[in-house]
ROTORPA-694463 format. One record per residue (C-alpha): residue in one letter; y, z, x. Coordinates in steps of 0.5 Angstrom, whole numbers, plus 500, padded with zeros to 3 digits. Layout:
N
AYZX
...
REM end
This chain:
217
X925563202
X922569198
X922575203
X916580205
X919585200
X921580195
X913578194
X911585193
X917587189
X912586183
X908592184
X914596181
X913592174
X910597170
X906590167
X903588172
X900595173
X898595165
X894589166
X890591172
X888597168
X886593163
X882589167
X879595170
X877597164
X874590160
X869590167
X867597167
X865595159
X862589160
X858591165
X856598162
X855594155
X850589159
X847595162
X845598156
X843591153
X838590158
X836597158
X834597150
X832590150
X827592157
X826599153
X826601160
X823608161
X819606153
X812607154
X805607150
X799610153
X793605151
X788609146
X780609147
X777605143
X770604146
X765604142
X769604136
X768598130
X773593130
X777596124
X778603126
X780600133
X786596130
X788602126
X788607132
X792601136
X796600130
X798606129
X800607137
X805601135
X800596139
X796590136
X790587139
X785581139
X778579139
X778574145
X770575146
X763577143
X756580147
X749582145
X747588144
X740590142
X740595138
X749596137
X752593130
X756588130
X763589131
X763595136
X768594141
X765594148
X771592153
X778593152
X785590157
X789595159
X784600159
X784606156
X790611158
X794605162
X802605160
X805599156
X810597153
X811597145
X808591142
X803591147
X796587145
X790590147
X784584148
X778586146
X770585147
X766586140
X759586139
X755580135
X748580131
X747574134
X742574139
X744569145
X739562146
X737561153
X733555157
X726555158
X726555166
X721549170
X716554171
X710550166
X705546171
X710548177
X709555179
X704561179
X702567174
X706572178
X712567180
X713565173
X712572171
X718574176
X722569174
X722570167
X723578167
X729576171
X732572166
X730579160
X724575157
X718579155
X711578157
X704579152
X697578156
X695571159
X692567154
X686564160
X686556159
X680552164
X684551171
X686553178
X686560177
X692564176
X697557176
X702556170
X699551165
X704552158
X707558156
X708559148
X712563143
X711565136
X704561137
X708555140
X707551146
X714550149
X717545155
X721546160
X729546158
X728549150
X731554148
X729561145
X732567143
X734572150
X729578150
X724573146
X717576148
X712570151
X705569152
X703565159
X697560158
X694562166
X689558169
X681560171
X676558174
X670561172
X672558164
X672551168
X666552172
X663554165
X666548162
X664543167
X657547166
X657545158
X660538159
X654537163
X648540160
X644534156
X640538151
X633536150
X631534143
X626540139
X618537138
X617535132
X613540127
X608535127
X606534134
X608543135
X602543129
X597538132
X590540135
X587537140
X581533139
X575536143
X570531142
X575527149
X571534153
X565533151
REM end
């Protein structure tokens, strides 16, 4: 049997001590080596502020994140009156946060064309200030009502541009419209003329005729 000093007697091999060190040395190296990897493939402590570019058109916004090593895309569009198209309105990440290098940037731009919405069930179904409110709230515009014969104040039609509308057309957002509002007093009078029979005029000749005295004498 090999004895309790015969199975530590190869500590005093200078081999085995070599060995050790150069298994010491492979693992230090590969774990640093690993380290220094993840570092430069994490670009860990590598950051980019984002830049403000709110309220620029898109072309100056792609070389401002261009030239910060970032890229960007469209991924929306609004309209707003009175801004050009291709302004940028929303950024993600906002302006100021830190990201990698590489990062893109998502942005909203505005366009030219102006969003169609729905005309809203409000012909023969509401009154003149229900419908009013509801079309403001939707961003329509209202002219003077145009008085039509009717229950007063009670939505008949509504018309854009000279054109009767239906309930569910769509037309331009902010379009101004005029609603056709019953009256009345236009519906008494209509009903007055349609009832009216209107006598025929004396002929000349029997406006001209004298009367023959000789019956009074």
């Amino acid at each position: 049997m090999i004895g309790f000093k015969d199975f530590f007697s190869f500590q005093k091999n200078k081999f085995f001590w070599i060995n050790i060190i150069g298994m010491v040395v492979v693992i230090i190296g590969v774990t640093w080596g690993t380290l220094a990897w993840l570092d430069s493939y994490t670009r860990h402590g590598e950051a980019h502020i984002v830049p403000d570019v709110k309220n620029k058109n898109i072309a100056e916004a792609t070389k401002i994140l261009s030239d910060g090593t970032m890229k960007c895309i469209v991924i929306d569009s609004n309209y707003v009156k009175g801004v050009p198209a291709g302004m940028v309105l929303e950024q993600t990440p906002a302006a100021g946060a830190r990201v990698k290098e590489g990062r893109t940037v998502y942005l909203t731009i505005t366009t030219t064309s102006v969003p169609l919405v729905s005309l809203p069930d409000i012909i023969d179904n509401s009154s003149v200030r229900q419908a009013a409110a509801k079309l403001k709230s939707i961003g329509f515009k209202l002219t003077e009502p145009e008085l039509v014969p009717g229950e007063q104040d009670w939505v008949y039609g509504i018309k854009y541009r000279g054109k009767e509308l239906k309930s569910g057309d769509k037309i331009p957002h902010e379009a101004l419209l005029t609603l056709c509002v019953g009256n009345t007093h236009l519906r008494d009078s209509l009903a007055l003329d349609s009832a009216y029979i209107e006598v025929p005029p004396l002929h000349e000749n029997e406006s001209d005729a004298k009367v023959d005295d000789s019956w009074f004498n």
